[in-house]
Wavefront OBJ file of the C-alpha trace (Angstrom):
o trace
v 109.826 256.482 28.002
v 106.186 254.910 27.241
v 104.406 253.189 30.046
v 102.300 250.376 29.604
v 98.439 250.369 29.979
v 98.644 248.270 33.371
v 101.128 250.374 34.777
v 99.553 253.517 33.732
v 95.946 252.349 35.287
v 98.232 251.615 38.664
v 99.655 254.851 38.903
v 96.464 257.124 37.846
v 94.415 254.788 40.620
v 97.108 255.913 43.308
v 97.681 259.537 42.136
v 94.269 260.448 41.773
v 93.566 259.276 45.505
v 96.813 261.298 46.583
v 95.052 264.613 44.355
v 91.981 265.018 45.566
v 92.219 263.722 49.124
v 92.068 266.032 52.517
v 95.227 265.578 53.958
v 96.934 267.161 50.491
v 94.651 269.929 50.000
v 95.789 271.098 53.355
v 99.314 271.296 53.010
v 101.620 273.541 52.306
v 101.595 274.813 48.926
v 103.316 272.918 46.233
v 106.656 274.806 44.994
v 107.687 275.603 41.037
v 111.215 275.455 40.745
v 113.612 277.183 38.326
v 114.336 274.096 35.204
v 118.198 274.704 35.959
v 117.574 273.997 39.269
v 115.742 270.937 39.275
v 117.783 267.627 40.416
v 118.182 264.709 38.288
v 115.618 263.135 40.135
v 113.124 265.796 39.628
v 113.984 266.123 35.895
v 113.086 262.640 35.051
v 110.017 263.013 37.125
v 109.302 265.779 34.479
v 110.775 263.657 31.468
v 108.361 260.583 32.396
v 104.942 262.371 32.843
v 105.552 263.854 29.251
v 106.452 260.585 27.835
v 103.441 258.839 29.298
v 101.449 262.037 28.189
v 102.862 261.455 24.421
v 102.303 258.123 24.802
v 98.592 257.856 24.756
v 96.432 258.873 21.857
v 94.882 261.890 21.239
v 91.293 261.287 21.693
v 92.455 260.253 25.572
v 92.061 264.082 26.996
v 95.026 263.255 29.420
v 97.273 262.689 26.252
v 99.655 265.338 24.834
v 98.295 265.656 21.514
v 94.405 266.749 23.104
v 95.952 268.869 25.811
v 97.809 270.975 23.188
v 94.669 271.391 20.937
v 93.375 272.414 24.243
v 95.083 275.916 23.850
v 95.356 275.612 19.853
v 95.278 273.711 17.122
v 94.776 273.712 13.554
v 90.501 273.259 11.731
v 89.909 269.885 11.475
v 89.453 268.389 8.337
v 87.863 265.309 6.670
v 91.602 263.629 7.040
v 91.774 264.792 10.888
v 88.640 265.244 12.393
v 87.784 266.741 15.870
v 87.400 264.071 18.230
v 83.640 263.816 19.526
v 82.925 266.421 22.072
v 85.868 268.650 21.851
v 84.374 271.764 21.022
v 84.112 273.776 23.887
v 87.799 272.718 25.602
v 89.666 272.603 22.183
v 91.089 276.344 20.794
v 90.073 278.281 23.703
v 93.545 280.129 24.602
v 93.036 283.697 25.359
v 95.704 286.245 23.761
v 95.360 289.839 23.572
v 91.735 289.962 25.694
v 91.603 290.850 29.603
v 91.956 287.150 29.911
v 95.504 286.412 28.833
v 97.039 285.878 32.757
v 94.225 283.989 33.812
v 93.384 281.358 31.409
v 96.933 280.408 31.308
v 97.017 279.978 34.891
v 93.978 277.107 34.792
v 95.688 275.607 31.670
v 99.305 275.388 32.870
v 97.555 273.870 37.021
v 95.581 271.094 34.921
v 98.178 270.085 32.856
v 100.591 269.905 35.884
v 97.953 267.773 37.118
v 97.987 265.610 34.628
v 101.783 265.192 33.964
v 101.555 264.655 38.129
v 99.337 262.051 37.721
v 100.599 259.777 34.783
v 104.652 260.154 36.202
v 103.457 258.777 39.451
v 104.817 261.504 41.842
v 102.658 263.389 43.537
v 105.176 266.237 44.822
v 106.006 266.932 40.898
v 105.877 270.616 40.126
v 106.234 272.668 36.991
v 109.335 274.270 36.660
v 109.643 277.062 35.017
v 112.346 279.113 32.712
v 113.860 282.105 34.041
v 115.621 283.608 30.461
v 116.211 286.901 32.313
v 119.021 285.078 34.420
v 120.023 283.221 31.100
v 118.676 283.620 28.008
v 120.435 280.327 26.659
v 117.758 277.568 26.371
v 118.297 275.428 29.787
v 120.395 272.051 29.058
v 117.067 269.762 30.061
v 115.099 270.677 26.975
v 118.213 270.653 24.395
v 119.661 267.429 22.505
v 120.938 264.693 24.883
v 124.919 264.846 24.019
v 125.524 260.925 25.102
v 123.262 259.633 22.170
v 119.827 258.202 23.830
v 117.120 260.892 23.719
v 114.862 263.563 25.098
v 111.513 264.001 25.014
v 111.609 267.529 26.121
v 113.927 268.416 22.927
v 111.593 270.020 20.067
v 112.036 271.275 16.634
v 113.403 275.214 17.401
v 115.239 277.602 16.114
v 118.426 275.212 15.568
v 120.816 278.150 17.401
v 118.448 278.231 20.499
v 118.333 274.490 20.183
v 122.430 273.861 20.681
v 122.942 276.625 22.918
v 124.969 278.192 20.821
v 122.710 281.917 20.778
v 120.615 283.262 23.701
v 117.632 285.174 23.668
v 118.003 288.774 23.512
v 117.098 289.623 26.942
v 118.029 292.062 29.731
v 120.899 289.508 30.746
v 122.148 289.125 27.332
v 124.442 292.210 27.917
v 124.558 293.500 24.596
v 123.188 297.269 23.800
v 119.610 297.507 23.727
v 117.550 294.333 24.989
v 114.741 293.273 23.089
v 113.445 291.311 25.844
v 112.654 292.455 28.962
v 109.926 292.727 31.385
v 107.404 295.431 29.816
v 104.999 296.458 32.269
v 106.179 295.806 35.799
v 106.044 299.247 36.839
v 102.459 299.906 35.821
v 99.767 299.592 38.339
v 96.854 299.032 36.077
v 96.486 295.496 35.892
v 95.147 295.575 32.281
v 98.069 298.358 30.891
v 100.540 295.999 33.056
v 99.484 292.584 31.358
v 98.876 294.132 27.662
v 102.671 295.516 27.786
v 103.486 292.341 29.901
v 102.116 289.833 26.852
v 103.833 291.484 23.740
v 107.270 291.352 25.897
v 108.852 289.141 26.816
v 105.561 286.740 26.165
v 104.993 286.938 22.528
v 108.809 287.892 21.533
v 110.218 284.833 23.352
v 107.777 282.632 21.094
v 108.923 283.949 17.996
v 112.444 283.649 18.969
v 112.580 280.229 20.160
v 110.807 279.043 16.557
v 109.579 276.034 15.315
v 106.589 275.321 16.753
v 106.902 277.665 19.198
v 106.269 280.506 16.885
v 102.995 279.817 15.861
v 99.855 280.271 17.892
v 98.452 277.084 16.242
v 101.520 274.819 17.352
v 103.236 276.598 20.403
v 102.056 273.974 22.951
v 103.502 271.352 21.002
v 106.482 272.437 22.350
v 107.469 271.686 26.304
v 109.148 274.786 26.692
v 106.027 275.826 26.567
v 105.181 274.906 29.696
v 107.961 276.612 31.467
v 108.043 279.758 29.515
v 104.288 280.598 30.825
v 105.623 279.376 33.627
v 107.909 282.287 33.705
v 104.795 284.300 32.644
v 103.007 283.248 35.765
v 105.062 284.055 38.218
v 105.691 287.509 37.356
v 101.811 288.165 36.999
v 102.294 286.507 41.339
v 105.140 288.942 41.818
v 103.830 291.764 40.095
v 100.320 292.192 42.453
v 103.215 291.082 45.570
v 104.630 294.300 44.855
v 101.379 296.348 46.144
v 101.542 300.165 45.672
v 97.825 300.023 44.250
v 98.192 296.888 42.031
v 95.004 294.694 41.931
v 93.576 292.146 39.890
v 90.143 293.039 38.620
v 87.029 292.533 40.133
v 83.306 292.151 38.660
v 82.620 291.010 35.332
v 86.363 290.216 35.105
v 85.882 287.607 38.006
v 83.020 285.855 36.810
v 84.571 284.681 33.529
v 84.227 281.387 33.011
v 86.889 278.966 31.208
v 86.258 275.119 30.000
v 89.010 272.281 30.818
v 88.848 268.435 30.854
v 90.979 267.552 33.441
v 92.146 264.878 35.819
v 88.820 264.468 37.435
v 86.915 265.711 34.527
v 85.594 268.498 32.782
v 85.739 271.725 34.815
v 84.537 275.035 34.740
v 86.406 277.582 36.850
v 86.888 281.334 37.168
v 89.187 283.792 36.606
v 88.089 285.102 39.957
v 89.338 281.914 41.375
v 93.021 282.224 39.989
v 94.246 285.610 41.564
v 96.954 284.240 43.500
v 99.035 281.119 42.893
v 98.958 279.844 46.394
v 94.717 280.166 46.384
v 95.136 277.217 43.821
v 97.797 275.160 45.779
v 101.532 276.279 44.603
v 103.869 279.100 44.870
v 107.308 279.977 43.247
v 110.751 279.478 44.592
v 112.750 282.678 44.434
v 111.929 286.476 43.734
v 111.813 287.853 40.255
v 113.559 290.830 38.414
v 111.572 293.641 39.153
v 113.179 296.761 39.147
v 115.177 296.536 35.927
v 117.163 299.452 34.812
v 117.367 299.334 31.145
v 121.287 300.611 29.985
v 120.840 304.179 29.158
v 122.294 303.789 25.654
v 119.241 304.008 23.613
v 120.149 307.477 21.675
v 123.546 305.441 21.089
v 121.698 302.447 19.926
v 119.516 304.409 17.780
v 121.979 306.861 16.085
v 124.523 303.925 15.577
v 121.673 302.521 13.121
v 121.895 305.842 11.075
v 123.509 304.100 7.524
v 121.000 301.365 7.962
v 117.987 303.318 8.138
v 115.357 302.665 5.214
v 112.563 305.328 4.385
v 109.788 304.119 3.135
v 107.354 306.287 1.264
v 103.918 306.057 2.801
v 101.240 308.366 2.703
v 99.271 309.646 5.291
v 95.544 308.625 5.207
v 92.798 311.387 5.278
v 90.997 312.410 8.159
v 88.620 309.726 8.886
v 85.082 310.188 11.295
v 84.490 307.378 14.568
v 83.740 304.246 13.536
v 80.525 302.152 15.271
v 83.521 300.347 17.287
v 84.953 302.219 20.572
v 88.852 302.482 18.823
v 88.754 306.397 17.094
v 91.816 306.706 14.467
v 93.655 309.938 15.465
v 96.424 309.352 12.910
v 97.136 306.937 10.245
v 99.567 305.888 7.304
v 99.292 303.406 4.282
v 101.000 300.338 4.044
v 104.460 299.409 4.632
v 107.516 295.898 4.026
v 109.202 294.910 6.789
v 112.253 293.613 6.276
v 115.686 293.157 8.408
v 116.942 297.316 7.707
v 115.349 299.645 10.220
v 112.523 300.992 8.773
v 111.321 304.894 9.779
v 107.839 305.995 9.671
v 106.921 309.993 9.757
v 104.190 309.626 12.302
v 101.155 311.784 10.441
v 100.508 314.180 12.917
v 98.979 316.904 11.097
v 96.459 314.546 9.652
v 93.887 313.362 11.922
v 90.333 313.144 12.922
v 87.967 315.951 14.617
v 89.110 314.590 17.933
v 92.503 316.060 17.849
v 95.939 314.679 17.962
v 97.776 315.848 20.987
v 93.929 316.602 22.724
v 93.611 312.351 22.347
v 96.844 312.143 24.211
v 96.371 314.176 26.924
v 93.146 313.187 27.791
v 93.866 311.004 31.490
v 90.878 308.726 30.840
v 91.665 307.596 27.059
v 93.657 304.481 25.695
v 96.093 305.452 23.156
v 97.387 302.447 20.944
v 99.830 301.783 17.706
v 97.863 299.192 15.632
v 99.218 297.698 12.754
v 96.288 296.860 10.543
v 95.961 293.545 7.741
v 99.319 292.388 9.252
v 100.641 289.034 7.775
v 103.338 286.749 7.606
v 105.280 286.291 4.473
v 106.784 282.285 4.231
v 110.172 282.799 5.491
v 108.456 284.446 8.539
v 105.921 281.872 9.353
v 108.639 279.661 10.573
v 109.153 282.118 13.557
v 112.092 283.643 14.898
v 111.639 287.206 13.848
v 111.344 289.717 16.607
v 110.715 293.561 16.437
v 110.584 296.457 18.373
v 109.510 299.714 17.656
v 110.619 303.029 19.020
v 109.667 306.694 18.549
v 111.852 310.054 18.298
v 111.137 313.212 18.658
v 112.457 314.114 15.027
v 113.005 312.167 11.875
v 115.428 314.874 10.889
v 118.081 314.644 13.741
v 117.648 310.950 13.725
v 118.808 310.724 9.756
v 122.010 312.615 10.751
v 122.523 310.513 13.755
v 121.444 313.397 16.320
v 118.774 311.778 17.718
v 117.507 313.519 21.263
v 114.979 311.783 22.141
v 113.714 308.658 21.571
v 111.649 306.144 24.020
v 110.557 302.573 23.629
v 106.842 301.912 22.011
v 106.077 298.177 21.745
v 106.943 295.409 20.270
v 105.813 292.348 18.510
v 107.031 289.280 16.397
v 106.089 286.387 14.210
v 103.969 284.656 17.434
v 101.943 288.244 17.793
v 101.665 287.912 14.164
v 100.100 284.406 14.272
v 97.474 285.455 17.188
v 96.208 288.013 14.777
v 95.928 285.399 11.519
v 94.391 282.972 13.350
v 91.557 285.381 15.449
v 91.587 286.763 11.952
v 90.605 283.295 10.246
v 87.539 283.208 12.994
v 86.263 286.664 11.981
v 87.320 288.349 15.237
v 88.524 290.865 13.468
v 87.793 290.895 9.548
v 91.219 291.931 9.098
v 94.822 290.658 11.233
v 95.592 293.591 13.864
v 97.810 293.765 16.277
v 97.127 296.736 18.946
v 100.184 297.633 20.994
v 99.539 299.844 23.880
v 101.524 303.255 23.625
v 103.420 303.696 27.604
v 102.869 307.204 29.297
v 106.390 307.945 28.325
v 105.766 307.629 24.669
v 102.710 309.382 25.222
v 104.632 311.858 26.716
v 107.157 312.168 23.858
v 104.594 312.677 21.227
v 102.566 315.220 23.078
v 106.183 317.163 23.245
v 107.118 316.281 19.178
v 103.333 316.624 18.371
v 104.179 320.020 15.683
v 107.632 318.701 14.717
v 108.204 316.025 12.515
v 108.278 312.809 15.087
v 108.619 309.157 13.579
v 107.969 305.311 14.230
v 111.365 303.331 14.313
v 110.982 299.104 13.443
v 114.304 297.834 14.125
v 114.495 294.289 13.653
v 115.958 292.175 16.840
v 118.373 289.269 16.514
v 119.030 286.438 18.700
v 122.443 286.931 20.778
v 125.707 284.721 20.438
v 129.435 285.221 21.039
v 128.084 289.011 22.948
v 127.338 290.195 19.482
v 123.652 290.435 17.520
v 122.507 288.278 14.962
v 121.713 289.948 11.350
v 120.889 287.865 8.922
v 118.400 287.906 5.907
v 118.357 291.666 5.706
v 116.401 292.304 2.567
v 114.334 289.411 3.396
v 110.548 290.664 3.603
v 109.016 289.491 7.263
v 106.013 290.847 7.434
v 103.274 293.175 5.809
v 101.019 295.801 7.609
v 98.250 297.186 5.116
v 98.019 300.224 7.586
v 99.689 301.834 10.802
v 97.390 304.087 13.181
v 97.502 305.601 16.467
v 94.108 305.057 17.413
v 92.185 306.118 21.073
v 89.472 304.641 22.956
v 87.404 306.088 26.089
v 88.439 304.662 29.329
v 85.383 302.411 31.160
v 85.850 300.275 34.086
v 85.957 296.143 33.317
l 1 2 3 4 5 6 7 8 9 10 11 12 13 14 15 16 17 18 19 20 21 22 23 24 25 26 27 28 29 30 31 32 33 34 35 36 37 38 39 40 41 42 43 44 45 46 47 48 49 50 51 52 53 54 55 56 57 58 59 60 61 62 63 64 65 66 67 68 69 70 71 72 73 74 75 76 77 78 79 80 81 82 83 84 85 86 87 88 89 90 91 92 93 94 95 96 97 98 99 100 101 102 103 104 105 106 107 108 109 110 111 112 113 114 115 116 117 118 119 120 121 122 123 124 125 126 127 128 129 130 131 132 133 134 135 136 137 138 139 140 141 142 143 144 145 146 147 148 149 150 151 152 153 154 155 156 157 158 159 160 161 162 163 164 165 166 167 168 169 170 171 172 173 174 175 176 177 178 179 180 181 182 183 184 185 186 187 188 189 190 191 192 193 194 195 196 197 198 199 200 201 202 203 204 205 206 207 208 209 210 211 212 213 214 215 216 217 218 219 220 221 222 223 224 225 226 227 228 229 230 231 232 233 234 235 236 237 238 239 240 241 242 243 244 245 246 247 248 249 250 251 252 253 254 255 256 257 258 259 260 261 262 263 264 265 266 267 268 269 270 271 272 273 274 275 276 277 278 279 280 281 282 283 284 285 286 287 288 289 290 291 292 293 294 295 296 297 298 299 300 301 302 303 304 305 306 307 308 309 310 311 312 313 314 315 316 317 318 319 320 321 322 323 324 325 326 327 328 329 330 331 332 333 334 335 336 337 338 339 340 341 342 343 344 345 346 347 348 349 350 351 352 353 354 355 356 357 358 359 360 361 362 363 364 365 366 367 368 369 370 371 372 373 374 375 376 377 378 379 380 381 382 383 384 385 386 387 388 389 390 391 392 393 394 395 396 397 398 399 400 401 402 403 404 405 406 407 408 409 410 411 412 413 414 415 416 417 418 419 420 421 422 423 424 425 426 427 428 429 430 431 432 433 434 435 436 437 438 439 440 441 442 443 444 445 446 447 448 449 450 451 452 453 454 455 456 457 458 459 460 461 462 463 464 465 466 467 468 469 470 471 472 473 474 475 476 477 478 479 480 481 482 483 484 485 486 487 488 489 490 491 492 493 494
């Protein structure tokens, strides 16, 4: 639905007045609606600003093109160069550091500014996806089914694209959920948006696929837009809930981020964005909050028992601190992952002068899993591939489908695998890593398993269709981690 230049000089000259005068700063805050709620009226509101967005070229920092490259894109090359004076608001999303909430927040209000601007409505909103109502991707961004087209249908996994499969998520009503809202209970804002990120952030990426699993191409996509929609909102809902839950202070505050936006380059806080309504919007309807997980994970777990795979890996010796603040308290050699459940003896018995269970137990220490030199094999880098991992109390009981005990540890998939290749690619680290945060319960589990034989368990999730789970590819290798640890750091305030 391109716009022509007049028209589009018309309608920025008449929006831009509407932005940025008095009378709308003052009202009432703007309100983000569910995508399956939106009238017809409202969804070709949404359709038009990204077809006048696509519509202009890239070198236009109001086009699609530059406000993707905005959060990613690939190096430029003597083919595709950077356009001039790009460099500090091209590349700059923030995944995996204390800034993850916040920097999405400024991108996703800009670029609601901008689509606000160029469709020529200034009420427009960003709606967002709520998958743990329905996990089936909402009718607006799929295939138009009375020919025409759609320019909020993408390249995706082609199940997700036709509705035909749903995300695996708390709604999906089928064992286990892969997907579901890590981290709500927590009251630590940084424990709360590290769980928060790997799921249902990064693991709804890598399911959706296509360009949505790769760090480098994921806001191609506009379901990208209303997935950290989603994101957003429960970051508002989660500090609404109170019981100690703040967002940082001090150093955190004073961060500084770099946009171009509809009345030029910017360069706000992450103090600035603690609530949504300080920045002029608010959400429609509460949030799932207090989900009760179905208590069949021992069932879930012991049902796997002729699928299990046990993989011979070695445990690495004891190793002294390194000059960085992460000490290894246990670690193992490298391992395939592939579609079979794969069990890992966690090496408890071989660790560093610190002390296994003493690292646990200490209150003021970070415990994390981290998979080390992690990478994508080809099949994998066309995302899709989720994983959790869990831990039991015994590797023994668990072969014989007798499993006790067994909690939930993390999870991660071929978008958390991407974030690490790319930060990898600018030397922050030398090697791909993913660090997962290890809950109090798992914590908990190990400290109780610490002189028995307890073991990692990477169970492969599939997407969800006809109430059953997807398995497909099951030898296929995913992904390879040159080394697991369990690694802890000293607690210091941020």
């Amino acid at each position: 639905m391109p716009i022509c230049r007049r028209e589009f000089l018309k309608v920025s000259a008449s929006a831009t007045m509407l932005l940025l005068s008095p009378k709308m700063q003052a009202q009432a805050p703007k309100l983000r609606k569910d995508v399956n709620a939106l009238s017809l009226s409202e969804l070709g509101t949404f359709r038009a600003g990204v077809a006048a967005m696509e519509s202009l070229t890239r070198n236009n920092f109001l086009s699609w093109d530059y406000q993707r490259a905005v959060h990613n894109i690939a190096r430029a090359t003597v083919a595709l160069p950077d356009p001039p004076n790009t460099a500090m608001f091209w590349r700059q999303c923030q995944h995996h550091t204390d800034h993850f909430f916040s920097w999405h927040r400024w991108e996703l209000l800009y670029w609601e500014e901008i689509c606000r601007q160029l469709c020529g409505t200034p009420t427009f909103t960003l709606p967002y996806w709520d998958y743990f109502s329905d996990g089936h991707l909402p009718t607006a961004f799929r295939a138009p089914t009375a020919g025409g087209t759609n320019v909020l249908f993408h390249g995706r996994s082609a199940l997700i694209n036709d509705g035909s499969a749903e995300l695996n998520t708390i709604a999906a009503g089928s064992g286990w959920p892969a997907i579901s809202p890590q981290g709500v209970g927590e009251t630590d804002f940084f424990m709360f948006q590290s769980l928060f990120e790997a799921n249902p952030h990064d693991l709804v990426h890598g399911y959706v696929g296509g360009d949505m699993g790769s760090v480098l191409t994921s806001a191609l996509d506009p379901v990208f837009y209303a997935h950290h929609a989603n994101i957003d909102r429960y970051w508002a809902k989660w500090l609404q809930q109170g019981g100690g839950r703040t967002n940082p202070t001090g150093s955190w505050a004073g961060t500084t981020f770099n946009f171009q936006t509809v009345s030029g380059p910017k360069a706000p806080t992450a103090g600035a964005a603690q609530t949504p309504e300080a920045l002029g919007y608010t959400y429609d309807s509460q949030v799932r909050v207090d989900v009760k997980k179905v208590p069949d994970l021992l069932k879930y777990l012991n049902g796997l028992k002729d699928r299990y795979k046990y993989p011979r890996t070695l445990p690495i010796p004891p190793r002294p601190p390194g000059p960085g603040p992460w000490v290894t308290v246990a670690a193992t050699n490298a391992l395939e992952l592939d579609g079979n459940p794969t069990v890992v003896r966690v090496p408890n018995k071989n660790v560093t002068t610190k002390g296994f269970v003493p690292a646990l137990k200490a209150p003021d220490t970070d415990i994390v899993l981290t998979l080390y030199d992690v990478r994508s094999t080809r099949i994998a880098q066309q995302g899709g591939y989720v994983y959790q991992v869990f831990l039991t109390s015994s590797e023994k009981d668990l072969a014989q489908g007798l499993a006790k005990t067994a909690v939930e540890v993390a999870s991660f998939s071929s978008f958390s695998v991407s974030v690490a290749e790319q930060h990898q690619e600018h030397a922050q680290p030398s090697v791909p890593q993913i660090r997962l945060p290890i809950s109090a319960e798992a914590r908990k589990l190990l400290v109780i398993s610490g002189d028995s034989d307890p073991a990692l368990v990477f169970v492969r999730r599939g997407l969800i269709t006809k109430g059953r789970e997807i398995e497909d590819n099951v030898e296929q290798v995913f992904f390879t981690i040159g080394e697991i640890r369990i690694e802890a750091k000293q607690r210091t305030s941020r």
